[in-house]
C-alpha positions as CSV (number, residue, x, y, z in Angstrom):
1,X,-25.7,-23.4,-18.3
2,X,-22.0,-22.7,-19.9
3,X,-20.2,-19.4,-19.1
4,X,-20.6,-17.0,-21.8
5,X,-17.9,-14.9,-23.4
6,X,-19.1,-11.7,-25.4
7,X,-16.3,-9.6,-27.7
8,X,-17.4,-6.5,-29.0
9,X,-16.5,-4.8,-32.2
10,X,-13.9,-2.6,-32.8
11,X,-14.3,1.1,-31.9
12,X,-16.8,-0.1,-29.6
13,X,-16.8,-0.9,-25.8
14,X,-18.0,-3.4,-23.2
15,X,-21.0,-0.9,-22.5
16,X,-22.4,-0.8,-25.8
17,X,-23.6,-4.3,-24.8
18,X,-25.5,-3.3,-21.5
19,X,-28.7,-4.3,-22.3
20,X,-28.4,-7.6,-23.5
21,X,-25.7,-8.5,-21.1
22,X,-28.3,-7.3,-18.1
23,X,-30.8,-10.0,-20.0
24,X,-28.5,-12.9,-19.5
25,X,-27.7,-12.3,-16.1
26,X,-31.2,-11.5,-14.8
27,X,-31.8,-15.1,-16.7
28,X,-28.8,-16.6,-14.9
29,X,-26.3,-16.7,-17.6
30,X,-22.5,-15.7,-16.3
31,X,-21.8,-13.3,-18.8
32,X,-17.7,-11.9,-19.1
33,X,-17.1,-8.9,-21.3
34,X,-13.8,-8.1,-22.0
35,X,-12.5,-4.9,-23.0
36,X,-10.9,-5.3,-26.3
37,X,-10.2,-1.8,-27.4
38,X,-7.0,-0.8,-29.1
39,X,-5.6,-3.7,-28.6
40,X,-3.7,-6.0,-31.3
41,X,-5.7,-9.2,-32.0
42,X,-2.5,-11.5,-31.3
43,X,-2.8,-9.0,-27.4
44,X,-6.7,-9.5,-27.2
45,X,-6.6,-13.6,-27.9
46,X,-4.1,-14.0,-25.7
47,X,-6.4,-12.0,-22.8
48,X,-9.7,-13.9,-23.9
49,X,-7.8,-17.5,-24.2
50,X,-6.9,-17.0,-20.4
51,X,-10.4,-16.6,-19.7
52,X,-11.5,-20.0,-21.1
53,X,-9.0,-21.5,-20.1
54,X,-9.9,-20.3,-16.7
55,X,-13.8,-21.3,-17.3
56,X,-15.3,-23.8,-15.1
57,X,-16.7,-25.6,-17.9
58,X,-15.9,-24.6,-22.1
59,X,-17.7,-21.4,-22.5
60,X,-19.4,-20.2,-25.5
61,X,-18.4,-17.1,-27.4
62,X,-20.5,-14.6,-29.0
63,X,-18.3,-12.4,-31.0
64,X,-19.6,-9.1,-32.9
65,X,-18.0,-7.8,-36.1
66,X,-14.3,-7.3,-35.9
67,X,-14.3,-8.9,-32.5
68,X,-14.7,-12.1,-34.7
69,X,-10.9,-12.1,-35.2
70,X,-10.5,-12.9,-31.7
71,X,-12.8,-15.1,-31.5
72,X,-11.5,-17.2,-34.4
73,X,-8.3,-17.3,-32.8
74,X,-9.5,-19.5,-29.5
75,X,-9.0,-22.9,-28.8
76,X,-11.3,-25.3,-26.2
77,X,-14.8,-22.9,-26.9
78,X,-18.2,-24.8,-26.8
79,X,-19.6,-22.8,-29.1
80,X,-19.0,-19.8,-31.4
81,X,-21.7,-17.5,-32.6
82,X,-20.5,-14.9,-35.0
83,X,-22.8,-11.6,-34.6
84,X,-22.4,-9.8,-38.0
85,X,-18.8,-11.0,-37.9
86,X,-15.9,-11.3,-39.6
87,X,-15.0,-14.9,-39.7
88,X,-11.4,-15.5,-41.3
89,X,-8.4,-17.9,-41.0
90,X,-4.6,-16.7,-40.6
91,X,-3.6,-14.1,-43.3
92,X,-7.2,-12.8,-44.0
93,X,-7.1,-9.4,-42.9
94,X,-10.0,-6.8,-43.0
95,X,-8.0,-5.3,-45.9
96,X,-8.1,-8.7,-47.4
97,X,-11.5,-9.3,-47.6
98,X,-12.3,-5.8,-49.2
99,X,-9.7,-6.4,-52.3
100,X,-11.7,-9.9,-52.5
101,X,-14.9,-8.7,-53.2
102,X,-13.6,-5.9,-54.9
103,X,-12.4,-8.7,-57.0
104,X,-14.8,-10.6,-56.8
105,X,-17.6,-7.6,-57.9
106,X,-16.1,-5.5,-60.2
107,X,-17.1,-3.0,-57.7
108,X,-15.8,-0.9,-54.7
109,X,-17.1,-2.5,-51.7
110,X,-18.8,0.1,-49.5
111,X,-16.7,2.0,-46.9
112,X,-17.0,2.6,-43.2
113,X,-17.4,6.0,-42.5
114,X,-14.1,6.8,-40.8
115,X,-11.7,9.6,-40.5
116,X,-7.8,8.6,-40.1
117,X,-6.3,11.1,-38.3
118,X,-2.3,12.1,-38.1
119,X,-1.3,9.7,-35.3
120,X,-2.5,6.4,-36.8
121,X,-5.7,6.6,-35.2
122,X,-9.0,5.6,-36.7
123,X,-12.4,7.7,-35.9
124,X,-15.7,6.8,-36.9
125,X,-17.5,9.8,-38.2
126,X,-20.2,10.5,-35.8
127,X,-22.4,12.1,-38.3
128,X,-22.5,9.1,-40.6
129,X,-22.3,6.2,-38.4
130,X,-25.7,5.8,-37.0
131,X,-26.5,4.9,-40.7
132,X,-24.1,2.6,-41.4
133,X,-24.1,1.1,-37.9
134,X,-27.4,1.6,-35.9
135,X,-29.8,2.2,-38.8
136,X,-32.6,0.5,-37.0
137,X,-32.4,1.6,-33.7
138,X,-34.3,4.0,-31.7
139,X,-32.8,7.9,-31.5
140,X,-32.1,7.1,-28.1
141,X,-30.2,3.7,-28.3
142,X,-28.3,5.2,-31.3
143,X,-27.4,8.1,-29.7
144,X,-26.3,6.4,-26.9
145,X,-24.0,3.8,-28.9
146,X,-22.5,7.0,-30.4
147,X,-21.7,8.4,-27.5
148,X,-19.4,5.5,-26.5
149,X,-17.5,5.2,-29.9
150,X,-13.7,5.1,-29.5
151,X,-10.9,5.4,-32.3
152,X,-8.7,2.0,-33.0
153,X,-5.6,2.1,-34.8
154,X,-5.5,1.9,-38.7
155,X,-3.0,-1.4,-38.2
156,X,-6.3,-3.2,-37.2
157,X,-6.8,-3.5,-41.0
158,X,-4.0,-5.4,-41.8
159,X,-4.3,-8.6,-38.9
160,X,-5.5,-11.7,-39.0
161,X,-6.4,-14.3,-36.3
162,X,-3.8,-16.9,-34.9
163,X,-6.4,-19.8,-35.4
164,X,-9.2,-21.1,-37.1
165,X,-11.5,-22.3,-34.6
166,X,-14.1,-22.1,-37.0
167,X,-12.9,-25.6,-38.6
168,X,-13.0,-27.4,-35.1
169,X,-15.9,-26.1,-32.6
170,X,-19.4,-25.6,-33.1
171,X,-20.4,-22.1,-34.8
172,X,-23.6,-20.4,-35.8
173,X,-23.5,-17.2,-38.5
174,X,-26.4,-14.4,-37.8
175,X,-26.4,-12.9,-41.0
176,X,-28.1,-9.4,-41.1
177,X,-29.5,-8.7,-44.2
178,X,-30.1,-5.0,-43.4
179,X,-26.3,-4.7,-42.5
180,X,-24.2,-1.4,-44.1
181,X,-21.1,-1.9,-42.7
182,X,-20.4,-5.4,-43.9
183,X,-21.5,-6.3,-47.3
184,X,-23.8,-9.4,-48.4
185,X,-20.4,-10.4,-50.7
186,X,-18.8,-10.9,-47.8
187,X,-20.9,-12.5,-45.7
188,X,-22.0,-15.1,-47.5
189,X,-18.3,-16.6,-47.3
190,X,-18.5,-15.9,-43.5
191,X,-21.5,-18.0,-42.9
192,X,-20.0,-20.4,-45.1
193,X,-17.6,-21.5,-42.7
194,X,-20.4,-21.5,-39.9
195,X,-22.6,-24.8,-39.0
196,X,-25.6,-23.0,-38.7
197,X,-27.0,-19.6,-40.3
198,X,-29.7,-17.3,-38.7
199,X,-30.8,-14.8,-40.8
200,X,-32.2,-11.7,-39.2
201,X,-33.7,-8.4,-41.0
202,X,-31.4,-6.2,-39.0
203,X,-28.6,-3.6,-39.5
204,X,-24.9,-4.3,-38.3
205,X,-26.1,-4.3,-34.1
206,X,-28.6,-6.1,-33.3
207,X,-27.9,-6.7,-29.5
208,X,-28.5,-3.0,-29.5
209,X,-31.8,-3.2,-32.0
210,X,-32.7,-6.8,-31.3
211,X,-31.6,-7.2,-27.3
212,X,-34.2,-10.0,-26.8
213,X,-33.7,-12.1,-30.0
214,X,-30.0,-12.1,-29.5
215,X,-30.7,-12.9,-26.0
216,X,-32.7,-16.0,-26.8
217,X,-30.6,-17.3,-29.1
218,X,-27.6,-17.2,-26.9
219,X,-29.4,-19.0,-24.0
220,X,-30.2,-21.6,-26.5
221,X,-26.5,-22.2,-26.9
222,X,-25.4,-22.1,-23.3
């Protein structure tokens, strides 16, 4: 079984992927979560590039929504599986791909409920999230999620990955067609790029809605 590598989104944390990570582990998987937050994505590939590089054996990644950047960015992965992710090449920002489909649709593409604060700081606004986020969770789960939200600076808009390991290792796309945060416009030229496409009826987190699905797919990969 390969070493997995999980990289959560941004203003989120290690924690928020508990449960599934627990599931791996109890089924022998040797998970690595790496704290990502607030971090450039040029800072964060670097961190995460050491850690395959490290890797007994070429590990797969399973990166989640922003944390897609990094992921894109690696070199020597056995596999990539892009969780409701952004999957882009050098020089397409977030930022890019929302003037794209607003190109692309005649229409504004819908926002993430955040609040930019005086510092340069980023907040997701915790009465609006759980329904663009965690829309079919339980009240527990989403409160919970909530709970561990951080802020992220507003430069994580404007950079791209350093790679575009999408074009040279293995990748699977789980689309979400229940997803709010990222927009079917978009995704359909993230899967694109992918191998393989799972579609699941799911909002933008399915390791916190779907812990046993996501679970099983990833041991299928490792």
């Amino acid at each position: 079984m390969r070493p997995l590598i999980v990289l959560h989104g941004s203003w989120h944390q290690p924690a928020h992927f508990d449960e599934v990570v627990e599931r791996l582990r109890r089924d022998g998987a040797e998970v690595t979560v790496p704290d990502l937050g607030a971090r450039p994505i040029a800072e964060t590939t670097r961190a995460v590039q050491e850690i395959v590089d490290k890797a007994a054996e070429p590990p797969v990644v399973l990166a989640h929504s922003f944390g897609g950047l990094t992921a894109s960015g690696l070199q020597g992965a056995a596999h990539l599986i892009y969780l409701a992710a952004i999957v882009s090449e050098p020089g397409e920002t977030a930022q890019y791909w929302i003037e794209r489909t607003r190109e692309e649709t005649g229409r504004e593409p819908q926002q993430l409920p955040l609040i930019f604060d005086d510092e340069g700081w980023t907040h997701l606004d915790l009465a609006a999230v759980r329904e663009a986020m965690y829309a079919d969770c339980t009240d527990a789960v989403a409160e919970r999620a909530t709970v561990l939200l951080r802020p992220e600076p507003v430069t994580i808009f404007d950079e791209s990955p350093g790679g575009s390991a999408s074009k040279d290792t293995p990748t699977t796309y789980v689309t979400c067609t229940e997803d709010r945060t990222l927009v079917p416009e978009m995704v359909v030229h993230f899967a694109a790029r992918c191998d393989t496409t799972v579609t699941w009826r799911a909002s933008h987190s399915p390791y916190l809605s779907r812990p046993v699905e996501l679970a099983t797919l990833v041991l299928e990969r490792l």
